[in-house]
Every structure is written in C-alpha cells, then in structure tokens.
DRENDOMAR-667000 format. One record per residue: residue in three letters; x, y, z of N, C-alpha, C in turn; residue number from 1. Coordinates in pm, 1 decimal, padded with zeros to 6 digits. Layout:
REM residues N
SITE  code      n.xx      n.yy      n.zz     ca.xx     ca.yy     ca.zz      c.xx      c.yy      c.zz  pos
SITE   ala         X         Y         Z         X         Y         Z         X         Y         Z  NUM
...
***
This chain:
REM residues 225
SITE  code      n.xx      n.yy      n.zz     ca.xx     ca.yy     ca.zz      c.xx      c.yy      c.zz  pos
SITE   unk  -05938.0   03395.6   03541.6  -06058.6   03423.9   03463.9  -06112.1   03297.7   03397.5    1
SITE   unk  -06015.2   03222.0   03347.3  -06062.4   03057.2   03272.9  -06102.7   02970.0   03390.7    2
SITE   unk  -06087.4   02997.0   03483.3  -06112.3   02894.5   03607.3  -06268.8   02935.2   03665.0    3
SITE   unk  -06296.6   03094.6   03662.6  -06424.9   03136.6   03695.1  -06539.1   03107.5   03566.6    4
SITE   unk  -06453.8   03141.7   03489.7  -06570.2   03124.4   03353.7  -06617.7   03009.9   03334.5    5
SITE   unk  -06519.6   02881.3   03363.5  -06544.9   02730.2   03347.9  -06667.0   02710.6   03472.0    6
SITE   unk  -06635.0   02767.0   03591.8  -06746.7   02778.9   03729.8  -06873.6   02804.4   03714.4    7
SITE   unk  -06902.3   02912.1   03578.9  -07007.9   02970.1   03568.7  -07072.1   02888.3   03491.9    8
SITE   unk  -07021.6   02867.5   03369.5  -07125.1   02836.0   03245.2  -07203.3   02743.3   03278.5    9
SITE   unk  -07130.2   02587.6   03410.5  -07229.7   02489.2   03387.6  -07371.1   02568.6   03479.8   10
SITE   unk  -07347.3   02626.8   03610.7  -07453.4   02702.6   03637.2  -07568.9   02740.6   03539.9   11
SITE   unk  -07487.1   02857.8   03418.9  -07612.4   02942.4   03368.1  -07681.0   02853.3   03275.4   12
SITE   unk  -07584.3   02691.6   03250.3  -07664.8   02632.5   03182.1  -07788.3   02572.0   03232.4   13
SITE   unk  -07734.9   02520.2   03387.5  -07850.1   02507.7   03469.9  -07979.1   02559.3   03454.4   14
SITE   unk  -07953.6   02718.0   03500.2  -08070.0   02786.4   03523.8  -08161.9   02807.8   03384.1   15
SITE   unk  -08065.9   02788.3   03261.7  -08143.1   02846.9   03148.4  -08241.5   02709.3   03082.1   16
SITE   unk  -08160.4   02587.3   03140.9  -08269.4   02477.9   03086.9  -08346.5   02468.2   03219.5   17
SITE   unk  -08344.1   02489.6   03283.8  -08468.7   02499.2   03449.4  -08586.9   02591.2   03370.9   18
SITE   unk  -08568.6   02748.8   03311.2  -08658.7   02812.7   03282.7  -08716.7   02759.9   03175.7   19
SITE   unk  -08611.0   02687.2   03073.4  -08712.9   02688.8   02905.0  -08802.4   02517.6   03000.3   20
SITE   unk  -08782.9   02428.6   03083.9  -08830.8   02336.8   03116.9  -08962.7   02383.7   03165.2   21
SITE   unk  -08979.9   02479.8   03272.8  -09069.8   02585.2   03310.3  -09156.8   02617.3   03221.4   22
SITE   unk  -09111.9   02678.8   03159.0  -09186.4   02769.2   03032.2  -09281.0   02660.3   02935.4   23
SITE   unk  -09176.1   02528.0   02877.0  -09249.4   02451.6   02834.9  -09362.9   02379.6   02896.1   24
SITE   unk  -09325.9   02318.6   03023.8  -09441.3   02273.2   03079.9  -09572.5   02384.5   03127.1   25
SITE   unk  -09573.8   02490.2   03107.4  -09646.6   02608.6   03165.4  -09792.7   02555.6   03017.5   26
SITE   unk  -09668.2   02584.1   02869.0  -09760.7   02580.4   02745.7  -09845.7   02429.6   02760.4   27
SITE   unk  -09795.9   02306.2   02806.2  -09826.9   02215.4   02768.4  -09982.5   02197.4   02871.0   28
SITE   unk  -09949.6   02282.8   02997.1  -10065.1   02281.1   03082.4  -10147.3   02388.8   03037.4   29
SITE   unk  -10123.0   02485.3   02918.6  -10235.6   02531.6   02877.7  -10312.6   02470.1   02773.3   30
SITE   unk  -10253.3   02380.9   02707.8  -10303.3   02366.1   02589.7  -10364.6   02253.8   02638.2   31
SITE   unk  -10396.5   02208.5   02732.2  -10523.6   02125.6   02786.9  -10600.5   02165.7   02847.2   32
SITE   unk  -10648.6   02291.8   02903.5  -10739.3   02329.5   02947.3  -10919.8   02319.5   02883.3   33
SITE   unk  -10966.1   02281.4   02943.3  -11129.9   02221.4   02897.8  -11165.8   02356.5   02810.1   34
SITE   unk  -11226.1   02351.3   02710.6  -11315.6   02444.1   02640.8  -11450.0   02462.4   02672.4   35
SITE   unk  -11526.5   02529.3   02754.5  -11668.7   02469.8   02790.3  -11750.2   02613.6   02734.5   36
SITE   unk  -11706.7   02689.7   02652.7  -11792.4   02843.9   02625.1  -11841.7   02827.2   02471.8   37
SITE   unk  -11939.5   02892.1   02405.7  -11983.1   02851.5   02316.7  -11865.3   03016.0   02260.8   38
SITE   unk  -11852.9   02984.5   02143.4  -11778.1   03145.9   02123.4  -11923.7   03195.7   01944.1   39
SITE   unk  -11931.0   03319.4   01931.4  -12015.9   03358.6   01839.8  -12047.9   03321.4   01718.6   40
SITE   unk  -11903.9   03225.9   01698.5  -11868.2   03234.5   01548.3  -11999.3   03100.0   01471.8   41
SITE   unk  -12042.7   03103.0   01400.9  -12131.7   03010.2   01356.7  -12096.7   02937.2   01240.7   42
SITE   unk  -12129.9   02824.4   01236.4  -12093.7   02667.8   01182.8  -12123.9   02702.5   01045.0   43
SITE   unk  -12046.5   02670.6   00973.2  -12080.3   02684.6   00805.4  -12169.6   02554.5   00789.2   44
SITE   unk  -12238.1   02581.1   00621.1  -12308.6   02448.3   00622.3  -12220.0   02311.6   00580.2   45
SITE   unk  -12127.9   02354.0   00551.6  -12009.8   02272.0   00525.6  -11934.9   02198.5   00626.7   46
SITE   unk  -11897.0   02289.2   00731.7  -11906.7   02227.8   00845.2  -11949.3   02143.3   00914.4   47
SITE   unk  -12107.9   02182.4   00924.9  -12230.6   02056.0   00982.2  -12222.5   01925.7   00900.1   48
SITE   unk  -12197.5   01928.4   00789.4  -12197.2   01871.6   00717.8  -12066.7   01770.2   00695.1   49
SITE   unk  -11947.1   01792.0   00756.1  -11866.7   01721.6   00747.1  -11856.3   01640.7   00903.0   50
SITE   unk  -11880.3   01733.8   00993.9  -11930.2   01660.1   01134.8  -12041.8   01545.9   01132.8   51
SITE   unk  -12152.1   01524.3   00999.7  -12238.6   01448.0   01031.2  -12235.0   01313.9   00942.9   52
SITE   unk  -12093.2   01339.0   00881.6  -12035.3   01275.0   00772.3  -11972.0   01169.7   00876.6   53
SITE   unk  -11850.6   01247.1   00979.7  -11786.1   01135.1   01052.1  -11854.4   01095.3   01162.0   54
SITE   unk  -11980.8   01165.2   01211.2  -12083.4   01038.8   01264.2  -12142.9   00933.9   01214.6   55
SITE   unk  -12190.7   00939.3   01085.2  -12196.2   00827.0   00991.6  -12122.9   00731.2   00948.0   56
SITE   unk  -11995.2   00801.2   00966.0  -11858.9   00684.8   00974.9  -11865.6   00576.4   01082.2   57
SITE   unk  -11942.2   00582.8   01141.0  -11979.6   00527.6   01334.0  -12021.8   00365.9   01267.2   58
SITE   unk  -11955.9   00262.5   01241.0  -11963.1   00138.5   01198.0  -12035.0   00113.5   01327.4   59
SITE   unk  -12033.6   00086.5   01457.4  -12054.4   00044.4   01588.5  -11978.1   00125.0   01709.2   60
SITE   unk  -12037.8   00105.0   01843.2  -11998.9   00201.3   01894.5  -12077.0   00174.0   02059.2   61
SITE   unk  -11999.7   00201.7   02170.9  -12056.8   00181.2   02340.7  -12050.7   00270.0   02379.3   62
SITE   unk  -12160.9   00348.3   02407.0  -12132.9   00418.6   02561.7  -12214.1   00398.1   02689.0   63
SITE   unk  -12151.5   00414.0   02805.5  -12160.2   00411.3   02911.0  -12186.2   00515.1   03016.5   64
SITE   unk  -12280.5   00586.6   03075.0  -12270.0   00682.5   03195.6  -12381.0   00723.0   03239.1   65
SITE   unk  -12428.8   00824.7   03304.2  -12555.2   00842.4   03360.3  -12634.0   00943.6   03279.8   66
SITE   unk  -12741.7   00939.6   03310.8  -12866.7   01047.4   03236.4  -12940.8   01109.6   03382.8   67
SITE   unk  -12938.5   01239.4   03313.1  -13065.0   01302.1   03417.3  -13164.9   01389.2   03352.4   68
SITE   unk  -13300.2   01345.8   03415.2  -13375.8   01433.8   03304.0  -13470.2   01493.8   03429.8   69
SITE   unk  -13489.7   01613.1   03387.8  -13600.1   01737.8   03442.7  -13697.0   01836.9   03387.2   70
SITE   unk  -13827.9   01791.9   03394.2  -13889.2   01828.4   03395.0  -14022.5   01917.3   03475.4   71
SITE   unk  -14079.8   02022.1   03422.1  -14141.8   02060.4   03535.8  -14145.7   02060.8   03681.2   72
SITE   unk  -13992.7   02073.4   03743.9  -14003.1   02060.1   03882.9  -13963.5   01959.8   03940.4   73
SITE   unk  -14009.5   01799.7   03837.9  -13973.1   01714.9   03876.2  -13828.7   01651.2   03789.7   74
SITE   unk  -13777.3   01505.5   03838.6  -13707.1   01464.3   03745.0  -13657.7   01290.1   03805.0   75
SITE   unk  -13535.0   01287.4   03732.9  -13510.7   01117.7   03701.6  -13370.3   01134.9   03664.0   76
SITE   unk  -13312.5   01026.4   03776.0  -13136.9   01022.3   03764.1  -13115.4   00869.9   03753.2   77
SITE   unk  -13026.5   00815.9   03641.4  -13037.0   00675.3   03672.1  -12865.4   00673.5   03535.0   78
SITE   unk  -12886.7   00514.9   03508.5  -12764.3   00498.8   03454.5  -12843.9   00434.7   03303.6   79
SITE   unk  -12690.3   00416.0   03181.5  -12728.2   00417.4   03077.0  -12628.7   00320.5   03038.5   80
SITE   unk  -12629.4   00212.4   02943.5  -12530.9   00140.8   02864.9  -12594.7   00136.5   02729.0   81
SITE   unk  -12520.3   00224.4   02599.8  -12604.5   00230.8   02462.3  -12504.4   00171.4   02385.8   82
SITE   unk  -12549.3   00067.0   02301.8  -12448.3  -00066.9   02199.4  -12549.3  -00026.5   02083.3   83
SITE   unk  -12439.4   00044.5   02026.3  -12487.4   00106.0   01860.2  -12404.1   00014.9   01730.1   84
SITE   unk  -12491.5  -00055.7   01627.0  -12473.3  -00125.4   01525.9  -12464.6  -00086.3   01432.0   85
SITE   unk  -12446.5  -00058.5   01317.8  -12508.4   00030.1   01213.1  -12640.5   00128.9   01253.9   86
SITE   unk  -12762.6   00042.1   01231.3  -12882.6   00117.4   01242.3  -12940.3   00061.8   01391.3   87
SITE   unk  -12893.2  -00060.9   01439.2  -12988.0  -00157.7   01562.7  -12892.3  -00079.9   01670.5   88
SITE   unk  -12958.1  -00095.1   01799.3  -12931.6  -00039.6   01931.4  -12990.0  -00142.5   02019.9   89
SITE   unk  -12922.5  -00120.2   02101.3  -12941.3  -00231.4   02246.6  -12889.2  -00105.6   02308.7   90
SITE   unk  -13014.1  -00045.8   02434.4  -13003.9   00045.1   02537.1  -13083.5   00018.7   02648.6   91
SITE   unk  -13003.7  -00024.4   02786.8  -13017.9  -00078.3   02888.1  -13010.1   00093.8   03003.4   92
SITE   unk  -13142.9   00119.9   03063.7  -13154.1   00186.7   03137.0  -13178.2   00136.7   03294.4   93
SITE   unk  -13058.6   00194.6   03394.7  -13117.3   00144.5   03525.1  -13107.1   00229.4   03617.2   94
SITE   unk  -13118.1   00200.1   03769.8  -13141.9   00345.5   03856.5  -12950.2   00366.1   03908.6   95
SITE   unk  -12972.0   00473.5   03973.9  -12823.1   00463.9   04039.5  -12738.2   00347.3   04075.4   96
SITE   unk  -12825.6   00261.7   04167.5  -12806.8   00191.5   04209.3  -12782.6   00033.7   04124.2   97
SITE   unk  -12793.1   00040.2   03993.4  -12764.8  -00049.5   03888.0  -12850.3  -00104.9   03873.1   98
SITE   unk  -12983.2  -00124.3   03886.1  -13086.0  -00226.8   03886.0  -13155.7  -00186.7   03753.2   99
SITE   unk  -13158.6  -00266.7   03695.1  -13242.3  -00250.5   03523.7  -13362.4  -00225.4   03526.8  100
SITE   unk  -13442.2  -00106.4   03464.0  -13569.8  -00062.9   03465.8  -13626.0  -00068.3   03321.4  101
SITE   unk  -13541.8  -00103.3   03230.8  -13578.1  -00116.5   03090.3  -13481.6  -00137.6   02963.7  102
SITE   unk  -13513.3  -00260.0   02926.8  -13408.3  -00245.9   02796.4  -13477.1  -00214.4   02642.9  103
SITE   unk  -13446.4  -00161.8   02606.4  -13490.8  -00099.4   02488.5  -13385.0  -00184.5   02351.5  104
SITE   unk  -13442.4  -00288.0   02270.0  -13358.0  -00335.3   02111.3  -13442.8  -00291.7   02033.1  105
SITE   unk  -13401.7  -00303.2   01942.3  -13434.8  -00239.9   01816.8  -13400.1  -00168.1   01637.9  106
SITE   unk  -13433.1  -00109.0   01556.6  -13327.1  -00055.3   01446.4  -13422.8   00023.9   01407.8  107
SITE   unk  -13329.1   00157.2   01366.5  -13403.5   00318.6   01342.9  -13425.7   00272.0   01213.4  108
SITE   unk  -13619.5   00325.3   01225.9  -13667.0   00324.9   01087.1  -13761.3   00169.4   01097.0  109
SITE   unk  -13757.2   00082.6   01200.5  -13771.9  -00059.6   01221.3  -13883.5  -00088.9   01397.9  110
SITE   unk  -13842.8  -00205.7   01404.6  -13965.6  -00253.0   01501.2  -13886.5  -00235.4   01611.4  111
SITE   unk  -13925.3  -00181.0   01711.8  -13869.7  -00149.9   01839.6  -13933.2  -00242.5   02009.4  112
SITE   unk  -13843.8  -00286.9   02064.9  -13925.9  -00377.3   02203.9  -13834.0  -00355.2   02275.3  113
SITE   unk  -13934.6  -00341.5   02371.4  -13897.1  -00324.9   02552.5  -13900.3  -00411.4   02636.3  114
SITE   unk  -13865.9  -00455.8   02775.5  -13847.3  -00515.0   02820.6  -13846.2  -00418.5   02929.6  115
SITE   unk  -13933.5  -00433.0   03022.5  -13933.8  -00372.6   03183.7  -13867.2  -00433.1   03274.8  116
SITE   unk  -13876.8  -00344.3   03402.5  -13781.1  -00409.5   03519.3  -13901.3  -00569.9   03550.5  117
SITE   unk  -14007.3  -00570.9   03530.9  -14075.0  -00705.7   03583.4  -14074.8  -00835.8   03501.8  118
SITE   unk  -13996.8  -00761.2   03355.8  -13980.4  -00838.9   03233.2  -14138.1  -00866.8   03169.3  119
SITE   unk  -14190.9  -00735.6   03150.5  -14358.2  -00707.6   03084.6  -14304.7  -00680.8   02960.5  120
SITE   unk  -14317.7  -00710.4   02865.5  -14292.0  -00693.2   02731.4  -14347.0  -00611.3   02625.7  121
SITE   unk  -14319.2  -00505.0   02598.9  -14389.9  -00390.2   02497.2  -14330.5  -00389.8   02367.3  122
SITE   unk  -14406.4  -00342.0   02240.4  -14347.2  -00311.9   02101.3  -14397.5  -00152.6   02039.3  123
SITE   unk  -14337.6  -00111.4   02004.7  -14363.9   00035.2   01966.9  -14321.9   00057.8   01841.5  124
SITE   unk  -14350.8   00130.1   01702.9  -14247.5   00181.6   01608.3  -14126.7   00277.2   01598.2  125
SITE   unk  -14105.1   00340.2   01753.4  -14048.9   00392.6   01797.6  -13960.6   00404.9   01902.8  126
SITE   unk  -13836.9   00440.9   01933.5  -13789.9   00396.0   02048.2  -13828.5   00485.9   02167.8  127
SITE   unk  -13878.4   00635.1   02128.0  -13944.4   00718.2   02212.0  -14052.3   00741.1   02301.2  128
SITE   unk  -14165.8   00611.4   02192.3  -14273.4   00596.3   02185.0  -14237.5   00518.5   02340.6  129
SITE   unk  -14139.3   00462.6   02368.1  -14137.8   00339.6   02479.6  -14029.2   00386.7   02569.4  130
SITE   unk  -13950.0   00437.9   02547.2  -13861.8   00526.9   02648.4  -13953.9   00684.4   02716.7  131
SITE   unk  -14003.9   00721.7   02664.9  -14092.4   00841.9   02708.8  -14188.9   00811.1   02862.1  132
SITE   unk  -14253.7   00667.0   02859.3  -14313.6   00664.7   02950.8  -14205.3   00655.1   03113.6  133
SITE   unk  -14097.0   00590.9   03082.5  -14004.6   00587.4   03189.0  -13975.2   00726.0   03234.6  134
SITE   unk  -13883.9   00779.0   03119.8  -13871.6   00957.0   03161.1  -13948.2   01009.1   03179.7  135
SITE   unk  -14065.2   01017.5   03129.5  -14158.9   01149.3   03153.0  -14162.7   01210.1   03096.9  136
SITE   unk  -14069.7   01192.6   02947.6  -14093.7   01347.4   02846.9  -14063.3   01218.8   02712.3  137
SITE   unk  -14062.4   01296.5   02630.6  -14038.9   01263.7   02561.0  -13882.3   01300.2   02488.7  138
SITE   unk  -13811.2   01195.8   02496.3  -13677.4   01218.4   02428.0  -13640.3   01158.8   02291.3  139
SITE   unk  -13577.5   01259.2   02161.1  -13584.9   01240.2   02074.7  -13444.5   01170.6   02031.0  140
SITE   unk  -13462.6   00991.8   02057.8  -13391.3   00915.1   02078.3  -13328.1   00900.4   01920.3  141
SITE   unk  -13390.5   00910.5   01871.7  -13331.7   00866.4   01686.7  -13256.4   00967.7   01660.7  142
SITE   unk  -13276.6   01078.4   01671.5  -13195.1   01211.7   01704.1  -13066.9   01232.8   01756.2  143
SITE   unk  -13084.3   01156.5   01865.5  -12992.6   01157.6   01990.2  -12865.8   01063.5   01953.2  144
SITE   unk  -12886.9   00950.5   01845.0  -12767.0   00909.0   01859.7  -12680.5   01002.0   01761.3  145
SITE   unk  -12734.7   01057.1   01665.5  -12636.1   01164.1   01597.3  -12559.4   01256.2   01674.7  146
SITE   unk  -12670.4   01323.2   01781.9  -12663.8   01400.6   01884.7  -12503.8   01362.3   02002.9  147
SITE   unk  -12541.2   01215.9   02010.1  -12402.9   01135.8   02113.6  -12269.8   01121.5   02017.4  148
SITE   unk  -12267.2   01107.3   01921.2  -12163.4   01134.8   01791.7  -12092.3   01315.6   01781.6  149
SITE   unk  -12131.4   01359.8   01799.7  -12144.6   01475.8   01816.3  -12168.2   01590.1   01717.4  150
SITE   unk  -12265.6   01507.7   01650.0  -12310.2   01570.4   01514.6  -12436.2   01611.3   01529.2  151
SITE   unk  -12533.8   01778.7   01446.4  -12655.4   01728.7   01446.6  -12704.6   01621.0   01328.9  152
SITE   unk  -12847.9   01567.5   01341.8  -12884.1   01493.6   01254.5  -12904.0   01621.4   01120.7  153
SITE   unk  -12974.3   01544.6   01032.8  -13024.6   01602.0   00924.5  -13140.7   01700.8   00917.4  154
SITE   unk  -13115.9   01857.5   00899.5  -13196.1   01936.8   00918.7  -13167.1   02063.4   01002.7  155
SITE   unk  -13055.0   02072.0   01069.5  -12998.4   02171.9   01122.6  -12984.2   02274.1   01068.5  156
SITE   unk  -12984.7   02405.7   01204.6  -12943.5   02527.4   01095.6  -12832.3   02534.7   01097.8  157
SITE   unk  -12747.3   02579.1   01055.8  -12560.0   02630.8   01027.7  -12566.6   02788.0   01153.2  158
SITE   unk  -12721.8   02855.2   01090.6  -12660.9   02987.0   01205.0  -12697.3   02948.7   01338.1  159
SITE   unk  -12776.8   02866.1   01366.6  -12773.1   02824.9   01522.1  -12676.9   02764.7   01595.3  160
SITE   unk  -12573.9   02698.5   01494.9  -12480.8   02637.4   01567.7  -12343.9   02701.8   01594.0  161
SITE   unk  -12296.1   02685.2   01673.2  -12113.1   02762.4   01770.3  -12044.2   02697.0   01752.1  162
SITE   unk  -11938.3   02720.1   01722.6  -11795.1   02653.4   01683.2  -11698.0   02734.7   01831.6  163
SITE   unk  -11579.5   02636.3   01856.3  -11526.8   02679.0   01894.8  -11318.2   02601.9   01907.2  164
SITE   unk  -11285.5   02698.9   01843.2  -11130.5   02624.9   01773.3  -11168.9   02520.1   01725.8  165
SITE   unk  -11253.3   02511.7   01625.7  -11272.8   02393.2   01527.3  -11385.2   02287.7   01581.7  166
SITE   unk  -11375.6   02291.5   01695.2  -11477.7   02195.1   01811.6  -11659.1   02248.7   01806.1  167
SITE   unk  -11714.1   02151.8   01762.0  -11918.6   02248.8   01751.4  -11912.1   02200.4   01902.9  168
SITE   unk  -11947.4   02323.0   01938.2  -12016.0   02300.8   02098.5  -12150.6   02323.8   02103.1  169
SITE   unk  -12222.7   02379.3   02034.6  -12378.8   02379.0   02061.4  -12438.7   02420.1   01900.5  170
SITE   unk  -12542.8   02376.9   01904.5  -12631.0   02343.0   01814.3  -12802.6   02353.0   01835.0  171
SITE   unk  -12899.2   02354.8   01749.3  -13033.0   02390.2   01756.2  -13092.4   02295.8   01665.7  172
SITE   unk  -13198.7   02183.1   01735.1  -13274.9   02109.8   01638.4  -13367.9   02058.3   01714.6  173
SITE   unk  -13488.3   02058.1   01622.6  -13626.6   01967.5   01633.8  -13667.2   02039.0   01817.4  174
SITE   unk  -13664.0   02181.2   01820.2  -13660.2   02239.1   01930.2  -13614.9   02200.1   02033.3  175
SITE   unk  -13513.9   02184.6   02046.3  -13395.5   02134.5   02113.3  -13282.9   02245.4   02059.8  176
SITE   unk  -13223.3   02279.0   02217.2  -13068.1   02266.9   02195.2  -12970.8   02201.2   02317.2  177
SITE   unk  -12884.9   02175.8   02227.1  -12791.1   02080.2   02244.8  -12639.1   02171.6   02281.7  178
SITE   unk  -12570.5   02125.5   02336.9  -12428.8   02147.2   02455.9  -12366.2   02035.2   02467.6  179
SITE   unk  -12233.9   02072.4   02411.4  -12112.1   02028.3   02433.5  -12013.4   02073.7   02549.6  180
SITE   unk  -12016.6   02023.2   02627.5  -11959.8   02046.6   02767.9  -11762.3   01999.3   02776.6  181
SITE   unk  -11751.3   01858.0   02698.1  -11654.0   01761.6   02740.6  -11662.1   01716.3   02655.8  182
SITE   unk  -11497.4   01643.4   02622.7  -11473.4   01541.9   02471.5  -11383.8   01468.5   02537.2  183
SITE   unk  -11398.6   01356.6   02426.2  -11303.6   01287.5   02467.6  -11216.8   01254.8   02351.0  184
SITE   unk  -11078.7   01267.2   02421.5  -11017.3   01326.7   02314.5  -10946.6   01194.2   02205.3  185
SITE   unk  -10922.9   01096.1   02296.9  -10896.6   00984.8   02225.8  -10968.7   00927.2   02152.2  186
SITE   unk  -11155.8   00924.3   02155.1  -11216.5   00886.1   02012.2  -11286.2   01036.1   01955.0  187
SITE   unk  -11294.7   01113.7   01998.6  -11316.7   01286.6   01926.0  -11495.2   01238.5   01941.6  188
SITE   unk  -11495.2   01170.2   02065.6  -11642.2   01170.0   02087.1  -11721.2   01248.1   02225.3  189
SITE   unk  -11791.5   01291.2   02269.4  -11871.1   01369.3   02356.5  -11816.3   01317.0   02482.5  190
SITE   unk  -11821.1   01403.4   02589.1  -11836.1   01318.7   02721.2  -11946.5   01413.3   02780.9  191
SITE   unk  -11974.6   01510.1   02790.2  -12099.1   01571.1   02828.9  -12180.7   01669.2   02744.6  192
SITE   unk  -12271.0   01601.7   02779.2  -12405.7   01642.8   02668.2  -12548.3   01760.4   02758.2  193
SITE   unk  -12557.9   01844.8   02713.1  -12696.9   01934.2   02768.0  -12751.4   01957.3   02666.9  194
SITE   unk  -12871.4   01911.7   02722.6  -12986.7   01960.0   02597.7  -13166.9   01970.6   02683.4  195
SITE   unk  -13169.4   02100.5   02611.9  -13250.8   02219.1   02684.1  -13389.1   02224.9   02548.4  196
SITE   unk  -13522.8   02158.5   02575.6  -13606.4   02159.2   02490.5  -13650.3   02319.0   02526.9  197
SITE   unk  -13701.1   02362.4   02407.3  -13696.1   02525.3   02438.7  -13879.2   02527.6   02415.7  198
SITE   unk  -13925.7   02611.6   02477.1  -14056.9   02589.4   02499.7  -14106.7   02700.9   02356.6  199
SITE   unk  -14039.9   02720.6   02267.9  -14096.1   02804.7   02132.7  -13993.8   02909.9   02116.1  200
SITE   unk  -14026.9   02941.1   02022.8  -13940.0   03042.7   01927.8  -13934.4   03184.0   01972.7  201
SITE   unk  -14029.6   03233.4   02102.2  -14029.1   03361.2   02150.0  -13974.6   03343.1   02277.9  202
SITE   unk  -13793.9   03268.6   02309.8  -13728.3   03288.5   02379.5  -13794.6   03251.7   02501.9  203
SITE   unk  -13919.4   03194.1   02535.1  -13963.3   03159.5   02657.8  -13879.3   03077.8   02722.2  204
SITE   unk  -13783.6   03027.7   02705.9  -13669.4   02952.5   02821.2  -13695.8   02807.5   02748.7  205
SITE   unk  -13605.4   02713.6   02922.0  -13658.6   02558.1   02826.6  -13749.4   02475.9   02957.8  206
SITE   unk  -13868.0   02436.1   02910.4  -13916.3   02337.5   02975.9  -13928.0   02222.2   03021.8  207
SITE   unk  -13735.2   02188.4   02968.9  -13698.6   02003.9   03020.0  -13588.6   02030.1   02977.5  208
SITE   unk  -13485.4   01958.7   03057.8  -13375.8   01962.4   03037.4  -13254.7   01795.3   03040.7  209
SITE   unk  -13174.7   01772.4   02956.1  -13136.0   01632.1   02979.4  -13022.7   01653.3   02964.1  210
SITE   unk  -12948.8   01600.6   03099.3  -12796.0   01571.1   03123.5  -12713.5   01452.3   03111.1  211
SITE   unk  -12636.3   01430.5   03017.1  -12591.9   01318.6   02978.9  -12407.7   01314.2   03026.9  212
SITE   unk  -12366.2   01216.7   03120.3  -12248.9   01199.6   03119.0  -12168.8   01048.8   03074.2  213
SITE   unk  -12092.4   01071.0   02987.2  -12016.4   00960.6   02909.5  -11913.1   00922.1   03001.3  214
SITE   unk  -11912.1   00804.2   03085.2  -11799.5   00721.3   03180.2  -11747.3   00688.4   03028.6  215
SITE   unk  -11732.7   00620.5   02993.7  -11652.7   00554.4   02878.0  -11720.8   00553.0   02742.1  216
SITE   unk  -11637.1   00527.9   02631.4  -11650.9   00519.4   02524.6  -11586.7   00357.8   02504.1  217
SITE   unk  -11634.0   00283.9   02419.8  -11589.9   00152.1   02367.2  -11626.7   00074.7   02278.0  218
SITE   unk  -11545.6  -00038.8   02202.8  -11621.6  -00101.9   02076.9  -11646.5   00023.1   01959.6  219
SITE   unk  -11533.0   00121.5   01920.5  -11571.2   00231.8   01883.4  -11482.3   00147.1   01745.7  220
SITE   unk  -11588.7   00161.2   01621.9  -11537.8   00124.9   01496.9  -11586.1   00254.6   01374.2  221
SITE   unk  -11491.9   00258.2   01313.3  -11512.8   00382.2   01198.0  -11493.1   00314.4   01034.5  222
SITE   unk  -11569.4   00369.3   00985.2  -11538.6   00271.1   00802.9  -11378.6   00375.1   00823.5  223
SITE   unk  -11335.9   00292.1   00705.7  -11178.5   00359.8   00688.7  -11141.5   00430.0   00561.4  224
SITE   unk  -11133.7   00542.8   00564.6  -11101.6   00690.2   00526.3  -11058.6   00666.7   00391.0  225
***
C-alpha cells in the first residue's frame, strides 16, 4: 500500500497543477479581451471631469497612424504624424503612400500656417480653417486633441457619455460623437477613434464620419502627480 500510494501522489500532483495551470491561463486570456461596446451606464460629471484633468496632464505627446474621412458618398484615406507641445502642434498629413500633402504648425488660441504638397504657403486663425479644405469637411481640430487624449473638451454632457469598467468609450460634443474602439494600454491613450457628426438633434443619422487609427504613441510626457 506505501509503495502504491508513493506511485500515485506524484501523478495526482501532476494532474492537479496541469488543471490550476489551465484554469489560470484560461483567466489571464480573459482578462484581455478588447472592450469595444458602449454599456448604458453614464459618466458622472465628476468623471468627465477627472478624464479631462489627465488630458491636461499631456506636457507633450506623438501620435502616429492613418485617418479616414467620409463624407457624402465621397471620402479621403491618407496618413497622420501629430507632435503635441503644451498648446503648439506640428501635424504632417500625407496620402497612403507617404507623400506629404500638408503640414499644418501652429498654437490653439494663436496664428496657424500651412504648408502644401507644392510648398504654397497659407495662414489662418485656425487650424480647421486650413485643414478643412484638404478633407472636405470640416474637422474640429482644437477639439480633437482633447478628443485623441481621450477626454471630451470643455462643455460635454455627463448623460451623453458611456462608461464602460471604468473606461469612457463614447461621448457627445459640438455635434459630434465620438467612439472609443481601442486603448492602449501602456500610455491609457486611444488607439481607435470614430466620430460620427450627427446631422441634428432629431436623430437624423450622421452626415460625415472620421476614422482615426493610432500605429503608435510616443514622446508621451505627463506633469507629475
């Protein structure tokens, strides 16, 4: 009986760390699964408010990836590199194919210049005012970098916006809404962005739509806590 019992145990020890090994790796592959659903629950104002706090924390900041915008039928797919300063931006727009169609410097609230693919030189008070003619719509760029932070700007409602396990996935502003698709989890910054201009307040749908994907995040600095 001491000779069988000694036979067994290293076995059942086997099998019993095989299952809890199982079991653990089962949890660890759930608890990464993407979140992409908006769930009902709505954003306190406290909430918005602390999300637009640690976008403001945003000392400087890179991102990198493509934009697509659609409008009426038509639209525009190209690439994006945005170098955020405090308030100044350097945003270099080009086609798939990498070729520069416009650089946009400048500082929100300040004098804004362009630079075309022929190197024709424009000034605007706005960065919209001069990015709009490329897209075709108008995109609410001063907006948008709160928006790429993953905060809204100033003026949001609390009941328009979705929470989900602590994460805001969508939001409503300046008739716009905005979608959180993807994060990234190492700077707790966006990797995919939808935002659906809504053609008015009687649910008529949206009449432009802009798809933003984040290849990388970099040069990411935060004031310190």
């Amino acid at each position: 009986m001491n000779k069988q019992h000694a036979q067994a145990s290293p076995r059942r020890w086997f099998f019993s760390l095989s299952w809890a090994l199982a079991c653990t790796l089962a949890c660890v592959g759930c608890a990464h699964q993407p979140v992409v659903h908006d769930d009902p629950t709505g954003a306190s104002t406290e909430y918005l408010l602390a999300q637009r706090l640690q976008a403001e924390s945003l000392q400087s900041w890179r991102a990198r990836g493509r934009i697509a915008v659609r409008r009426h039928g038509s639209g525009w797919r190209g690439q994006f590199d945005w170098k955020q300063t405090g308030r100044r931006f350097h945003i270099r727009l080009s086609s798939l194919l990498g070729g520069t169609l416009m650089v946009v410097n400048g500082e929100f609230g300040g004098a804004v210049t362009a630079i075309g693919a022929s190197g024709q030189r424009s000034e605007a008070d706005t960065p919209e005012q001069l990015i709009s003619g490329l897209l075709g719509m108008d995109v609410p760029v001063s907006r948008l970098r709160y928006w790429m932070a993953g905060a809204p700007a100033f003026g949001a409602r609390p009941g328009d916006a979705h929470v989900d396990r602590g994460r805001l996935m969508s939001f409503s502003q300046d008739d716009w809404r905005v979608r959180y698709t993807g994060w990234n989890v190492a700077h707790e910054l966006p990797e995919k962005i939808g935002l659906s201009r809504l053609r008015g307040s009687n649910g008529g749908g949206a009449d432009a739509t802009v798809s933003i994907s984040i290849s990388s995040w970099s040069d990411v600095v935060r004031e310190p806590r």
